[in-house]
N, C-alpha and C positions, 0 to 999 in steps of 0.2 A: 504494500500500500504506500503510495507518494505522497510526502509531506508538502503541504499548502504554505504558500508565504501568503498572508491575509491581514485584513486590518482589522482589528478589536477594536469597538467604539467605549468610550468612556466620555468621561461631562456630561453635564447636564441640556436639559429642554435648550432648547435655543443657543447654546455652547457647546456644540461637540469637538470632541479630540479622537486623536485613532492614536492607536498602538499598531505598528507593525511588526509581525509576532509569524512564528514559524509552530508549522500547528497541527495535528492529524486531521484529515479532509471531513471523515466523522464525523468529529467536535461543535457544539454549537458556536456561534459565533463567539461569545464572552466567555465560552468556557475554558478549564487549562491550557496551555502552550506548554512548547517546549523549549522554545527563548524570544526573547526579545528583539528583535531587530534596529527597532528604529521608533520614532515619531511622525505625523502629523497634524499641524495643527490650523486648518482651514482660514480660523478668524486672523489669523497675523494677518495685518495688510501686505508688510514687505513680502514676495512670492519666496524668494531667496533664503529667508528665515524659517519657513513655515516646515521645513522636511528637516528631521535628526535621523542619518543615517551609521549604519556599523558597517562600512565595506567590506573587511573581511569578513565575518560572520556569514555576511547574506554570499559573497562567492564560495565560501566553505558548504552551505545551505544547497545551493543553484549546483555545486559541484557532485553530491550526494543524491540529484533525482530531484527537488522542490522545484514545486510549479508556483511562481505567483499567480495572483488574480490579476483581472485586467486593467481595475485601478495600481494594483503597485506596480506592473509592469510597465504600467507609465509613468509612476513616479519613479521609479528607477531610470528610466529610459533619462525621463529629466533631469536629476540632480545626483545619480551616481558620481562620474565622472568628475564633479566639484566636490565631494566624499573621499576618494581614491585620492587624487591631488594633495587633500589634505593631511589621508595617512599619510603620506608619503615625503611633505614636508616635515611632520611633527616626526619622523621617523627618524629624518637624515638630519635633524638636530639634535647636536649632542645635548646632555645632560649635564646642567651647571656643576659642577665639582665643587665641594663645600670645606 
C-alpha cells in the first residue's frame, strides 16, 4: 500500500491552516500521520511566506513510493526549489566555532 503526501486541515471556521503530512491513503483526513512534512498557510498575504517546507524528508518520502495529492503537487511544483536552495545554503555554512 502507497503512502499519501496530503494536507491535514487545522484552524478554525474562517482560519484555516494545513499541515503537510505523509500518511496511509486509509487514514481519514485529521487522522494519524507518519510525519510531518511541511506547512500551509493560505491567509499570509505575502505568497512567498505562506509554504514551510522539509526538502529532504518529502525527497526521502517521493523516493520510497509517496504519491502526493494534487494540491501539494503543486505546491511543491511551486516553492520546492526555493526549499532545496535553502538547504543547501544553510548546509555549506559552516558552524560558528565558540
Amino acid at each position: 500500500m502507497a503512502v499519501r503526501i496530503r494536507m491535514k486541515m487545522l484552524g478554525r471556521k474562517h482560519r484555516p491552516y494545513f499541515r503537510i503530512v505523509a500518511t496511509a491513503p486509509r487514514q481519514p483526513r485529521n487522522g494519524p500521520v507518519l510525519e510531518e512534512l511541511g506547512s500551509y498557510d493560505p491567509m499570509i498575504r505575502n505568497t512567498d511566506e505562506r509554504v514551510k517546507l522539509k526538502p529532504d524528508r518529502i525527497k526521502y518520502w517521493m523516493g520510497v513510493g509517496a504519491i502526493p495529492s494534487e494540491r501539494v503537487a503543486t505546491l511543491l511544483k511551486k516553492y520546492m526549489k526555493k526549499f532545496e536552495e535553502a538547504a543547501m545554503k544553510e548546509a555549506s555554512t559552516p558552524a560558528p566555532t565558540t
